[in-house]
C-alpha positions as CSV (number, residue, x, y, z in Angstrom):
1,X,-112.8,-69.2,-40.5
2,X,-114.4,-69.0,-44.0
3,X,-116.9,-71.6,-44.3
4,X,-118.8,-71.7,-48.0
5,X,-122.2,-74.2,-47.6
6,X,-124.3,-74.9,-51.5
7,X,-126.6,-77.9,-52.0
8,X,-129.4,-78.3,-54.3
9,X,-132.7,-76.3,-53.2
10,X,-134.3,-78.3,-50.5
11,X,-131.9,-80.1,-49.0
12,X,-131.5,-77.9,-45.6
13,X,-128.8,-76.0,-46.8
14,X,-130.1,-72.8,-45.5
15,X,-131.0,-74.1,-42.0
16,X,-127.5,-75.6,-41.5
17,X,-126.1,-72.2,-42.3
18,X,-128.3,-70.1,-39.9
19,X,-127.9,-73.0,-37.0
20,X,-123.8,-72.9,-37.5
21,X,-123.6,-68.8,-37.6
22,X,-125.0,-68.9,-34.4
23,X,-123.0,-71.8,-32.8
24,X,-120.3,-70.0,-33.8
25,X,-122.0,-66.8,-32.3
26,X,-122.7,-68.0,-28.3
27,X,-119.1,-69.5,-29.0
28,X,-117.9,-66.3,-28.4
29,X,-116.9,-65.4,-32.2
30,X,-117.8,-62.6,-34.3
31,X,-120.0,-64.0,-37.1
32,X,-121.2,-62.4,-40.3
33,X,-123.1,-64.8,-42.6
34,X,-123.6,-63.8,-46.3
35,X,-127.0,-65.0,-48.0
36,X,-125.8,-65.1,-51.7
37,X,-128.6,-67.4,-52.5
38,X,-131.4,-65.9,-55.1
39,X,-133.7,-67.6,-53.0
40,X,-132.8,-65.3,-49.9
41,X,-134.3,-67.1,-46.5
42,X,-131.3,-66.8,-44.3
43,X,-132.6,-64.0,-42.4
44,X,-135.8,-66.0,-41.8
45,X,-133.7,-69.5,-40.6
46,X,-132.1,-67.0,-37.7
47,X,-135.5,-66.1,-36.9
48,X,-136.0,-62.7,-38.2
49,X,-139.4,-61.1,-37.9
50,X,-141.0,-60.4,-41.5
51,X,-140.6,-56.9,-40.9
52,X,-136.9,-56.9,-40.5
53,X,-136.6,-59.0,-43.7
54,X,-138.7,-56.5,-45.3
55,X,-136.4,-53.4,-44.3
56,X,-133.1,-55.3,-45.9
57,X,-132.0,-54.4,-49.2
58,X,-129.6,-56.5,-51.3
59,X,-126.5,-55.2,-52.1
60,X,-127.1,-55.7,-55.6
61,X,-130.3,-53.3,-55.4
62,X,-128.2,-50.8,-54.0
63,X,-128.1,-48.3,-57.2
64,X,-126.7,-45.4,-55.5
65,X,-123.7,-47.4,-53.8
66,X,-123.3,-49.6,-57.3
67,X,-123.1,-46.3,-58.9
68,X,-120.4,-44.8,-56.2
69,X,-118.5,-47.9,-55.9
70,X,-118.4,-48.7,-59.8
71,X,-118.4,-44.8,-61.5
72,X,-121.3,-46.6,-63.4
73,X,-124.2,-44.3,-64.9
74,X,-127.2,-45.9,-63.8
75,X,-129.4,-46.6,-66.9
76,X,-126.6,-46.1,-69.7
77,X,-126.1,-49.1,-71.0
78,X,-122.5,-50.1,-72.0
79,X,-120.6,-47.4,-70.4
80,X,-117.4,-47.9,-68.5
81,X,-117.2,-48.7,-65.0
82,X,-115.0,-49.8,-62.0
83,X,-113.5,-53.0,-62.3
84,X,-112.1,-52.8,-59.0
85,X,-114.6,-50.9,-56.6
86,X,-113.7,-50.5,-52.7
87,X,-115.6,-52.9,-50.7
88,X,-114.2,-53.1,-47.3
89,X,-116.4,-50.8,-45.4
90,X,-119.6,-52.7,-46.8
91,X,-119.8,-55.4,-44.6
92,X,-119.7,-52.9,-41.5
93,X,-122.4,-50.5,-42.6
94,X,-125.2,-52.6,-44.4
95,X,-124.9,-56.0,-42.5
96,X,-127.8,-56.2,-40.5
97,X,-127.0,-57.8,-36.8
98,X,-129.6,-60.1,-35.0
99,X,-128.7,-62.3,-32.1
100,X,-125.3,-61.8,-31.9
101,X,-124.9,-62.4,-35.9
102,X,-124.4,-60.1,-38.6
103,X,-126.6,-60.9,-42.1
104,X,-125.2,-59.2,-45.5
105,X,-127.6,-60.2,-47.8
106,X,-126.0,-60.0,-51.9
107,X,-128.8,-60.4,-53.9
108,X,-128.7,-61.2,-57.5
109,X,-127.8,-60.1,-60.5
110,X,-130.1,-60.3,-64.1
111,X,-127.2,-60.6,-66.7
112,X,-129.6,-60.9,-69.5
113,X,-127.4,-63.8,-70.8
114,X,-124.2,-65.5,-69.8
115,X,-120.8,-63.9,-70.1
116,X,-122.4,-60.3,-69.3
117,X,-120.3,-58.8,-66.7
118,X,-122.4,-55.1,-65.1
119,X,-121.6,-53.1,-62.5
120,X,-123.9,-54.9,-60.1
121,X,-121.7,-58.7,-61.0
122,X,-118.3,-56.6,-60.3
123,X,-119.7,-55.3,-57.3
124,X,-120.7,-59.0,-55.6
125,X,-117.9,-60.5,-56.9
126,X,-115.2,-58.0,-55.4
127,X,-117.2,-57.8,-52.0
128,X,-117.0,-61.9,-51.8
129,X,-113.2,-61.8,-52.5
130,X,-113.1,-59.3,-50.0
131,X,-115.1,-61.4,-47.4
132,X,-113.1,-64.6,-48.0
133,X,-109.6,-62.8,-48.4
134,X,-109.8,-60.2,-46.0
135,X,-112.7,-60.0,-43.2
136,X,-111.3,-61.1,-39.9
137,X,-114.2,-62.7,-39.1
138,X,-116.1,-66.1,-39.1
139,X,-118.0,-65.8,-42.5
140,X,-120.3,-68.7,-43.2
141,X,-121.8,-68.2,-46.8
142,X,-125.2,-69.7,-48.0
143,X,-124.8,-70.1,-51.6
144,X,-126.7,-71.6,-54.3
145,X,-125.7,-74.6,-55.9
146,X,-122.8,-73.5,-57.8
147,X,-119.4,-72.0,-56.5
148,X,-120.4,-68.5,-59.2
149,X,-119.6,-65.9,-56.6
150,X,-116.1,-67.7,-56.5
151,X,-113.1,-67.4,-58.4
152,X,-110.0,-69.2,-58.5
153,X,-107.6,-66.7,-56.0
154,X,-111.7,-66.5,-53.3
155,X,-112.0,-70.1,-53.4
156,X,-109.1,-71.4,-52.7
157,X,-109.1,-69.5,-49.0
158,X,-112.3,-71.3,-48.4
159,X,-111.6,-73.0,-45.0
160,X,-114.2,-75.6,-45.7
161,X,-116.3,-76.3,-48.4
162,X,-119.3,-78.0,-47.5
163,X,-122.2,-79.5,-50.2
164,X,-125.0,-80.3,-47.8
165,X,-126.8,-83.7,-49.3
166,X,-130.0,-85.7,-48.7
167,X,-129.9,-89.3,-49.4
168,X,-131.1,-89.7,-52.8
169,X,-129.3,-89.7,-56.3
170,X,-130.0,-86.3,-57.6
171,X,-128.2,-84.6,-54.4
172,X,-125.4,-86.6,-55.0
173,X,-125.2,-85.7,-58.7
174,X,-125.3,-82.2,-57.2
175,X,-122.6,-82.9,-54.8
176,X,-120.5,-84.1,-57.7
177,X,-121.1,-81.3,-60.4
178,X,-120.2,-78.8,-57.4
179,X,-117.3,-80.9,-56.7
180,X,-116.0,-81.1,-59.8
181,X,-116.5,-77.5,-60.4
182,X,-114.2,-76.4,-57.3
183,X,-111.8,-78.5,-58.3
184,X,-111.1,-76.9,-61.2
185,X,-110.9,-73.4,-59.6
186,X,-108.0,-74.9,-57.1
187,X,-110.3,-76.5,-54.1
188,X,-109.0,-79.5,-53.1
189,X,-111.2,-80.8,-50.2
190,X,-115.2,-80.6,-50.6
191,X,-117.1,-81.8,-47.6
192,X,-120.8,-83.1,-47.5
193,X,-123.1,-82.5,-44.6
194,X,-125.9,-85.6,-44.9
195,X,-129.4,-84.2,-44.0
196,X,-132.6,-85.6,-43.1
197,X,-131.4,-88.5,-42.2
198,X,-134.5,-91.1,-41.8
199,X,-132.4,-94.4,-40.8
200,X,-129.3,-96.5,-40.9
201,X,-129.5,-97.2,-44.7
202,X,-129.6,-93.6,-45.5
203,X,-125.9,-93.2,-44.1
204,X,-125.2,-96.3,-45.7
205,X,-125.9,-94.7,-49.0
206,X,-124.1,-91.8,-48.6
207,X,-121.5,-92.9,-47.5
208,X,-121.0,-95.7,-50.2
209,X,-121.3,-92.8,-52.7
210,X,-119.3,-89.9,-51.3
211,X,-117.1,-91.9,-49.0
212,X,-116.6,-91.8,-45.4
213,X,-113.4,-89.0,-45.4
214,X,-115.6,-86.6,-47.1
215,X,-118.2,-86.2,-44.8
216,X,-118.3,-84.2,-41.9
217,X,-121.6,-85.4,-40.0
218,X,-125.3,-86.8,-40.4
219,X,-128.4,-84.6,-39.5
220,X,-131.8,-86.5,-38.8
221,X,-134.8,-85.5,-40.1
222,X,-136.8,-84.1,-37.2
223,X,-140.3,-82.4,-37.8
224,X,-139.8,-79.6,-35.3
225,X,-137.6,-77.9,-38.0
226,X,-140.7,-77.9,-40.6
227,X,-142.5,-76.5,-37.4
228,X,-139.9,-73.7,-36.5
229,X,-140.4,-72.9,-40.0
230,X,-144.3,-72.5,-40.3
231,X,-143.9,-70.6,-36.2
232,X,-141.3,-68.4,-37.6
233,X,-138.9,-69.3,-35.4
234,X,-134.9,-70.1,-35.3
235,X,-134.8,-74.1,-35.5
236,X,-131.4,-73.8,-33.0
237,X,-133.4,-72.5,-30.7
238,X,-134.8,-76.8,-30.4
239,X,-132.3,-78.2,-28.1
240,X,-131.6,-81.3,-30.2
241,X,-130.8,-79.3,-33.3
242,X,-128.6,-77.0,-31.2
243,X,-126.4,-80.7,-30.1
244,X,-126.5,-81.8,-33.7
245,X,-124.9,-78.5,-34.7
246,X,-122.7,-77.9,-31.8
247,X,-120.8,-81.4,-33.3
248,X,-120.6,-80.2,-36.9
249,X,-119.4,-76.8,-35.5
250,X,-116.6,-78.8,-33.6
251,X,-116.2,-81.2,-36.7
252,X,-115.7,-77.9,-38.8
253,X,-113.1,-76.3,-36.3
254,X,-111.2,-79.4,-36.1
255,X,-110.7,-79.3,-40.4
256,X,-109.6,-75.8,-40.4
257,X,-107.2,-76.0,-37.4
258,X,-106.0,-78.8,-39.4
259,X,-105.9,-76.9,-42.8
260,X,-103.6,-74.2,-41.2
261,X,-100.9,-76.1,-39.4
């Protein structure tokens, strides 16, 4: 299963995608969850300690494997490079495992302007087509709100495409921006998660304006998750959160056994 999760900042996004890696972890499969969000917290939603997020480097701050992977000269501007650099043995070696799930964390990339394309961009970009195309197995990415790290042929294998919302109207202008960008690089289906969830009128409102087949499942807003996050702790480890999840995760298996008959 390839699972891609964006949302506007705030909205959860990050939780959801720690609390579904390891679901999918104690369900017996073998999970490696990709933070390709420039706001990299993924490590701390599974609970890491501050040290271990401190001893992981981003891919993209990787010079000496950017420069082996791409032929590129670190510091010469301009020079020729790699367009197609071998990936596959990235995810084994620099994927750091905690709890029974493996974190590759990308990093970002300063293009100094739109359009640039650098070593660093070629390298992320061919590592996510490799994770989506070719990794055998559950990948659940945390993205940022944009489907960038995608192109047409990666995003299309995308078993479920998920924009986590909150009720309000600039997640759902969110939700709609991503959605219309996916659809013009071949996705068909985007799901929404609704999160923090205060009431009945919330679900009411998102589901007037994303419609009821689109969304997978409602999360309530609980305050032990802001205080998993000030204890540095995993919020799945709350038994509520881990039922809430467990019924997405099912919701989510049930879409891609149906995408693939």
């Amino acid at each position: 299963m390839k699972i891609a999760l964006t949302g506007k900042g705030g909205v959860g996004k990050t939780t959801i995608s720690a609390c579904l890696s390891q679901y999918f972890a104690d369900e017996g499969y073998n999970v490696l969850t990709v933070d390709a969000d420039p706001d990299a917290n993924l490590g701390l939603a599974l609970g890491m300690t501050e040290e271990m997020i401190e001893s992981i480097v981003p891919i993209s701050e990787m010079k000496d494997l950017v420069e082996e992977r791409t032929a590129a000269e670190q510091g010469s501007f301009g020079s020729m490079f790699r367009m197609n650099p071998e990936v596959a043995d990235i995810p084994e070696r620099y994927a750091k495992e905690f709890k029974g799930v493996k974190l590759l964390t990308m990093g970002t990339v300063d293009t100094g302007g739109s359009g640039c394309v650098c070593p660093e961009h070629v390298l992320l970009k061919m590592l996510m087509s490799h994770l989506v195309l070719y990794q055998k197995d559950v990948v659940i990415m945390d993205m940022e709100a944009g489907i960038e790290h995608l192109g047409r042929g990666t995003a299309g294998a995308v078993d479920a495409f998920i924009v986590v919302v909150e009720p309000g109207v600039r997640s759902i202008q969110t939700y709609k921006k991503v959605k219309s960008m996916a659809m013009d690089i071949g996705v068909k289906q985007v799901y929404v998660i609704g999160n923090k969830i205060r009431n009945d009128g919330d679900i009411a409102f998102l589901t007037e304006k994303i419609g009821e087949e689109n969304i997978i499942g409602f999360m309530n807003y609980r305050d032990a998750i802001s205080e998993s996050d000030r204890n540095n702790q995993s919020p799945y480890d709350d038994p509520v959160m881990k039922a809430d999840i467990a019924a997405l995760g099912k919701r989510i298996q049930e879409i891609v056994q149906d995408k693939k008959k």
